[in-house]
N, C-alpha and C positions, 0 to 999 in steps of 0.2 A: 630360055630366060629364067632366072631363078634369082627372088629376090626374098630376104628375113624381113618379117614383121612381125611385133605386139600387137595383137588383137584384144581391144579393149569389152570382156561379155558383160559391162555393169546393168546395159540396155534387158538383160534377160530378168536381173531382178524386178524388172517393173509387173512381169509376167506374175499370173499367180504361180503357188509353190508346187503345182504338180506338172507344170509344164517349161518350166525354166529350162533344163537339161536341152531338150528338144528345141525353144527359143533358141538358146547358145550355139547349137551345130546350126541352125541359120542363119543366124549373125555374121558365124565363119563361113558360109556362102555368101553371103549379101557382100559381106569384106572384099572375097574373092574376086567376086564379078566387077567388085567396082576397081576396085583396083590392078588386077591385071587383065580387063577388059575382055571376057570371056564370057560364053555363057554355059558352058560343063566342066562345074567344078566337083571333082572326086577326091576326101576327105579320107585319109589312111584310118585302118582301124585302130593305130595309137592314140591318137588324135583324139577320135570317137571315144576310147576307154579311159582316155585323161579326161573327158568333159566329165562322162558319167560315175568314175571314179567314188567321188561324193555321195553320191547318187542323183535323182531327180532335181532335190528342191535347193540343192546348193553344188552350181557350176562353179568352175573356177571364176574370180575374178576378171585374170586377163592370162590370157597363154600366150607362149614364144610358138613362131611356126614358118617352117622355109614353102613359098611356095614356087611353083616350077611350072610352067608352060611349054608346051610341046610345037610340035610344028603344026600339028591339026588344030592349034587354040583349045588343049582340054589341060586344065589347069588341077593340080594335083596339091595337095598340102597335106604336110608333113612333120612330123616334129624337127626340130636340130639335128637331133642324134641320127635318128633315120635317114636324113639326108647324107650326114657325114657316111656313114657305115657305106652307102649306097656309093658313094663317089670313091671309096676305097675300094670297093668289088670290082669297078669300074676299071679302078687304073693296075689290078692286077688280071 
């Protein structure tokens, strides 16, 4: 199953400013889990380097991210892009 969502990280600014980054890559778990009803969810390392991009104290607002579930229920997310590239490797 593989379904796109906006992940909304506004919830991380409430964090103080040396912990936000790390707030945020939770968030997109907690999202994870609620939403595609999982409880092992594995976050691509683009994903990772888009939150901390920034750095620490300033996560992105809200990120675009395709996530994917498998047959064992281990939920996987992903950028757009990543995903598209994947599904072309796929069909060649």
């Amino acid at each position: 199953m593989e379904r796109e969502y906006v992940i909304p990280l506004r919830d991380a600014y409430e964090t103080s400013r040396t912990r936000r980054a790390r707030r945020a890559i939770n968030i997109i778990k907690e999202f994870a889990r609620r939403h595609m009803k999982a409880e092992v969810v594995k976050i691509s390392s683009k994903v990772n380097n888009l939150v901390w991009s920034r750095g620490i104290e300033k996560p992105p607002r809200r990120i675009k991210v395709v996530m994917r579930k498998d047959r064992e229920g281990v939920v996987e997310v992903l950028l757009p892009d990543e995903a598209r590239e994947e599904k072309e490797e796929k069909k060649e």
